[in-house]
N, C-alpha and C positions, 0 to 999 in steps of 0.2 A: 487576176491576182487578188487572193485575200491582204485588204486591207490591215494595217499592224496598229491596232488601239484608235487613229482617225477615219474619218471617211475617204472615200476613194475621191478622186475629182468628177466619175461620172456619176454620183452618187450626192457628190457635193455641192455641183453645180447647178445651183436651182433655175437660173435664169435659162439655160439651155434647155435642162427639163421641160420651163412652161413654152418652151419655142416646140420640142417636141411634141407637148402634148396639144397644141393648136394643130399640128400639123396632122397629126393621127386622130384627133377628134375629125377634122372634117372630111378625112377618108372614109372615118366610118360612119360619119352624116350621109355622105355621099349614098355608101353601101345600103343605108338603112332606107333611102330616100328611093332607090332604086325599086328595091324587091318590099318595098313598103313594111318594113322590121321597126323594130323600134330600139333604140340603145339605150342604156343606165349610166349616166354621170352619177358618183360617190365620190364624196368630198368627206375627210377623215382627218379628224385634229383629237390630238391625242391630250384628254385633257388636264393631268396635272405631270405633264412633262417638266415643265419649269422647276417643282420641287425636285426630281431626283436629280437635274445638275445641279443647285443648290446644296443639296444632300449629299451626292455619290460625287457629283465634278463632272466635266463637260465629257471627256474621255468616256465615261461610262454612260451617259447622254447617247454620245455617239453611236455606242456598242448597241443602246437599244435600239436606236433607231433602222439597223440593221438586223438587229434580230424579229424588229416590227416589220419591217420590208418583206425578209422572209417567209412569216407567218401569215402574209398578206398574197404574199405571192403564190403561194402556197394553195389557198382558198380558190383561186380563179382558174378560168379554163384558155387553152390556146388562143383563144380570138379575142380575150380581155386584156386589156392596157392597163398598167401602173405606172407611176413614179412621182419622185417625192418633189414635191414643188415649191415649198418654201419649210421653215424649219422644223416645226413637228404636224405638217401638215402632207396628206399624201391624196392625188387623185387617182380614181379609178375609173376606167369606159370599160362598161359589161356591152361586147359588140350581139350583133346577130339576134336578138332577140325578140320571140315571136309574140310575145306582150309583156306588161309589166310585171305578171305574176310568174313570169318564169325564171323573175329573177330575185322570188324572197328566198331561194334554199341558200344561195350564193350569201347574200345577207346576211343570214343569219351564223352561218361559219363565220363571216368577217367579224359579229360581234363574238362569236365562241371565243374563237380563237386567242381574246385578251384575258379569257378566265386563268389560265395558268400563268402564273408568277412567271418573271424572268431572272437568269442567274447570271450576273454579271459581273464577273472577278470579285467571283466569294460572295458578291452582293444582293439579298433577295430584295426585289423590286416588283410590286405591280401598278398596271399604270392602265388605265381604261378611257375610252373613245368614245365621241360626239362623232355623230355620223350623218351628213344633208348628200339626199336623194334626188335626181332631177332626171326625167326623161323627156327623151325628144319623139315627139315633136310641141309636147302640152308645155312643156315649162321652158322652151327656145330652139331655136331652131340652127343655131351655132357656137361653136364651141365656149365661147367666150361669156352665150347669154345663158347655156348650161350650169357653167362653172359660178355664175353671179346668183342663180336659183339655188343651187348646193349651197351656197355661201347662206342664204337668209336660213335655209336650213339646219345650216351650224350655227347659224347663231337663237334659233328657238332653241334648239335642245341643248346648247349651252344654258339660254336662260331658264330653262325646266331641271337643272343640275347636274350637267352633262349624261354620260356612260348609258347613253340611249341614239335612236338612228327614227329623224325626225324626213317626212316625203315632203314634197312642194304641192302649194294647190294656191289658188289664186287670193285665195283669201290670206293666206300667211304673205304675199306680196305685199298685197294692198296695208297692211296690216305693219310691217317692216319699213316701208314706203313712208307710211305718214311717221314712224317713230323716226327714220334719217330725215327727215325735214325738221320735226321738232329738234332733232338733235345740232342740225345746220343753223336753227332760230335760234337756239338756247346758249350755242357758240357769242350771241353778237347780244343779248341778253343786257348781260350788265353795259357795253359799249352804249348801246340803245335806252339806256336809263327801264327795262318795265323791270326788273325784279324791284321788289318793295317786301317793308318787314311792316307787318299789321301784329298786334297784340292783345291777349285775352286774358279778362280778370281773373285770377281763379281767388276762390270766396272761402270766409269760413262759413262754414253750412249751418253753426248754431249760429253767430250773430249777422249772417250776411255781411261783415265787414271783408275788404278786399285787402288780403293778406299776400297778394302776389300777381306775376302775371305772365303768359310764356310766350315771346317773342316767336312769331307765325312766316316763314319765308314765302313772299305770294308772286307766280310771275303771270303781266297781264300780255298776253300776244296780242301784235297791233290786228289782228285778224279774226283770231280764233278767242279772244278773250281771256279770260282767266282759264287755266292752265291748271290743273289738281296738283299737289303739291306730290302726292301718290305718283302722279307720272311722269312728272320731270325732274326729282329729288334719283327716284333710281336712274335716268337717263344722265344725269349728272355724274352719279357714281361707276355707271358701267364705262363711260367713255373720259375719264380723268379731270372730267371739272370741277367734281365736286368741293375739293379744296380751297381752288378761288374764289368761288362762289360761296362755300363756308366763311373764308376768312373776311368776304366783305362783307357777309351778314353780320358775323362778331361787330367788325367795328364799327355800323350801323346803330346795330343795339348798344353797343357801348358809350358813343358818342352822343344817346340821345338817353342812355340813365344818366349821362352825365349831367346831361342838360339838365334833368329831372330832380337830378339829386341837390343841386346847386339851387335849384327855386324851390327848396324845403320839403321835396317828397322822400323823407331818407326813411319808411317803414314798411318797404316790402319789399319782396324778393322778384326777381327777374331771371327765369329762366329761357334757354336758348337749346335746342335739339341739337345734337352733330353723329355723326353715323361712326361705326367702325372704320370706314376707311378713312375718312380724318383724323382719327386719334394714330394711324397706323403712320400718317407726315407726322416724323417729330417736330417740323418749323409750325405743324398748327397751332399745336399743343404749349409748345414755345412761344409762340407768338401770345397765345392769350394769358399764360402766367406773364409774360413781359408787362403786359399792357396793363394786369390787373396788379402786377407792384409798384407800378409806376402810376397811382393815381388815386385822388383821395378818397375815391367809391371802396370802403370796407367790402371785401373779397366776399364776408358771409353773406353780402346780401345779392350774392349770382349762383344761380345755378346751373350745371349743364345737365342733357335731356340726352340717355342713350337707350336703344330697344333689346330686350336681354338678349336677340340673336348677335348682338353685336360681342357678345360673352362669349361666343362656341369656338371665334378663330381667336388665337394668340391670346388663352384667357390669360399668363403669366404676365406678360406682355402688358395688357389692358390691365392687371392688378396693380403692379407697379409705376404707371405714369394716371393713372386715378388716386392712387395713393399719394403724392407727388403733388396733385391739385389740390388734393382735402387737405394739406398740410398747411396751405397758404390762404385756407377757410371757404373754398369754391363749394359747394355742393354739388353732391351727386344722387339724382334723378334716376330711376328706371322706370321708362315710359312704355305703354300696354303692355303690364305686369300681369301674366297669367293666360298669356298668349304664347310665351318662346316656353325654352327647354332650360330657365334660372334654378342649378341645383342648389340648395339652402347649404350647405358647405359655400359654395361659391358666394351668397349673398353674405354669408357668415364676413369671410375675408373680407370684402369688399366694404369701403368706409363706403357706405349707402343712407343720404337723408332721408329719401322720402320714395314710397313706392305710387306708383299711377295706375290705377286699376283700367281697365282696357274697357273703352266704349261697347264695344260688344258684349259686354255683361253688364251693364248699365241700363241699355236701351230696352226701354219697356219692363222694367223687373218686376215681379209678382211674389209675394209671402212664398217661402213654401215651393219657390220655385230652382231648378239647379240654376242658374242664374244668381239666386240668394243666398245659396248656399254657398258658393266660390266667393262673392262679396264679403257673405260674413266671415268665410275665412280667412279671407285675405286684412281685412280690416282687424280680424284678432291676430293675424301674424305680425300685423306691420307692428301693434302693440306691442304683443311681446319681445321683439327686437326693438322697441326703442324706435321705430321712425315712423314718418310721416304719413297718411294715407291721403291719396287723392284723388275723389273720383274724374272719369271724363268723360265727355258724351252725353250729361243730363240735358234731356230735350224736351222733359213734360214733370210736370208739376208732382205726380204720383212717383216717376222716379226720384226725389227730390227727398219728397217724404219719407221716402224708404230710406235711406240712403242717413237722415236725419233721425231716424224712429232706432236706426240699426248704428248710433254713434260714429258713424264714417267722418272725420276732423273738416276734412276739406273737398273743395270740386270746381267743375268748371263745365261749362257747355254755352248750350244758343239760348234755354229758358235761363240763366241767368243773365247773361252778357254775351253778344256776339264779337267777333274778335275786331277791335280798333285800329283804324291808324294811330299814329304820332301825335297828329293834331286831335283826332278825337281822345284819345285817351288821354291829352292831357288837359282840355276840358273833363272830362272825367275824375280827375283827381284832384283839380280845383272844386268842384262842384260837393264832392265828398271828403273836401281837406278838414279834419277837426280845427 
């Protein structure tokens, strides 16, 4: 019986589903182990489902997910397995197969098959699929270590941006392997005292005086050492820590400009990085106007530090509670400027102090080179909008020059200053206190 607007219960029921489908994977392990065949595990997560029940409401959720079943079902032949195993996730066993290439035509219908929109009580919708590949007997030899291969698979082509169908090989293992251990380490992180905030001067480039400086989040694994900030920043973000982990860097830095401020260093600015998905917890964002009314450090002299791709999701959203911070004299940062997709309408809106030209056009720069050319331009835009310029990534004396020949305000790198702890930088600014 067609289902009336929800799901059916054998349809619903995911937990029996995954009891079925153990049971019919190791039939057709069996079958394949026999006549020496080889089967196709497809693990299929549909990737912005969450929007359309947001959007449309669960009811119309549902409707697709049956209309995805269908379309799914549709694609395969009598000796291949479906069924939905958890909420917008579905597995597939392609049986009998006499090698792995006899199963890309199948494939490639399954990805067809999402190009045409769905019509959902009046609603057009389309909604496209991450797809992890595992055959037996290379990527396991049982149902359960099938479906755990599929699995790392969905989640590469999730992190490549979904709406692609990603295979297994041993190296995407190993690969996945050591990032769920880093992510298991990075769990007990702050518990464990290594995360630490280190600090780097940034300079004015005509008189070398140190006009700022932007708080660096560093983690030291008791094993593996220092940790790139590159790869456990996003490991943070994809798996929901990034928050807590933000809000104890804030009051880190905050706790110790205070310190700062109070033994007479009240003449430069302190900037701190935070990503779009922190600004996205309103308690982050709360939490740091709270702390910053509540204390006698003047608001102008902090900055926050965001990447312009942090602009492309909920830029309405992100105009309005950045507007909100500059009103209480916070400043706002866009750090490797000239890298994302920042339309000048958008930078227009946006209360923006100072723009950060992106080390990758710094390093090594030459007259006359395109390299110098996006410098200079960006150094005459930040002018004529009224804000700030900063270079990053100066590592050698020649770019330095440039950078100073071509009136660029401000900069930062390793040839001037490598980044501090607490304690060194504050021998530091004794040392350079007028």
């Amino acid at each position: 019986m067609k289902p009336k607007g929800v799901l059916s219960d054998k349809f619903s029921n995911t937990s029996k589903n995954r009891t079925d489908f153990h049971r019919i994977a190791h039939q057709k392990i069996m079958h394949a182990k026999r006549y020496h065949r080889t089967i196709g595990l497809l693990l299929l997560n549909l990737d912005n489902f969450q929007s359309i029940n947001n959007h449309h409401g669960h009811a119309t959720g549902d409707l697709l997910l049956l209309e995805t079943f269908k379309r799914l079902r549709a694609c395969l032949g009598k000796d291949d397995f479906i069924s939905r195993i958890d909420g917008d996730e579905f597995v597939i066993i392609l049986g009998n197969l006499t090698s792995t290439n006899a199963a890309q035509s199948t494939i490639k219908k399954l990805l067809n098959c999402f190009r045409t929109s769905y019509l959902l009580k009046g609603a057009s919708a389309r909604i496209h699929t991450s797809i992890g590949v595992a055959y037996y007997p290379h990527a396991g030899k049982e149902g359960h270590a099938l479906l755990q291969s599929a699995g790392i698979c969905i989640m590469h082509a999730k992190s490549l941006g979904g709406n692609n169908c990603q295979f297994y090989t041993e190296k995407l293992r190993k690969k996945y392997k050591k990032e769920s251990s880093l992510i298991n380490a990075l769990n007990f992180a702050l518990e464990n005292k290594e995360l630490f905030v280190t600090y780097q001067p940034i300079f004015n480039l005509s008189t070398k005086e140190m006009v700022g400086m932007e708080a660096l989040l560093r983690w030291r694994h008791p094993e593996l050492g220092l940790i790139s900030p590159d790869i456990f920043i996003g490991l943070a973000e994809k798996n929901g820590l990034i928050t807590t982990i933000g809000e104890w860097a804030f009051q880190e830095v905050y706790k110790q400009a205070k310190q700062w401020y109070s033994s007479g260093f009240k003449h430069f600015k302190i900037s701190f990085n935070i990503s779009s998905n922190q600004l996205l917890q309103k308690s982050f964002s709360q939490a740091i106007l709270r702390t910053l009314n509540n204390t006698p450090i003047p608001s102008h002299l902090f900055d926050i530090e965001l990447t312009e791709s942090a602009f492309l999701t909920y830029p309405s959203y992100f105009e309005t509670i950045l507007k909100k911070m500059a009103k209480t004299g916070i400043g706002i940062t866009i750090d490797d400027f000239g890298t994302g997709h920042s339309s000048l309408l958008r930078l227009k809106n946006l209360p923006i102090r100072a723009l950060k030209i992106d080390k990758t056009f710094v390093l090594n720069i030459t007259p006359h080179s395109f390299n110098a050319i996006i410098v200079n331009s960006l150094i005459a835009l930040g002018e004529k909008l009224g804000m700030n310029i900063i270079a990053e990534g100066i590592e050698a004396a020649e770019d330095l020059q440039f950078l100073i020949d071509n009136g660029c305000p401000q900069g930062q790198g390793y040839y001037l200053c490598k980044p501090l702890t607490a304690k060194q930088m504050t021998h530091f600014l004794e040392k350079n206190k007028k």
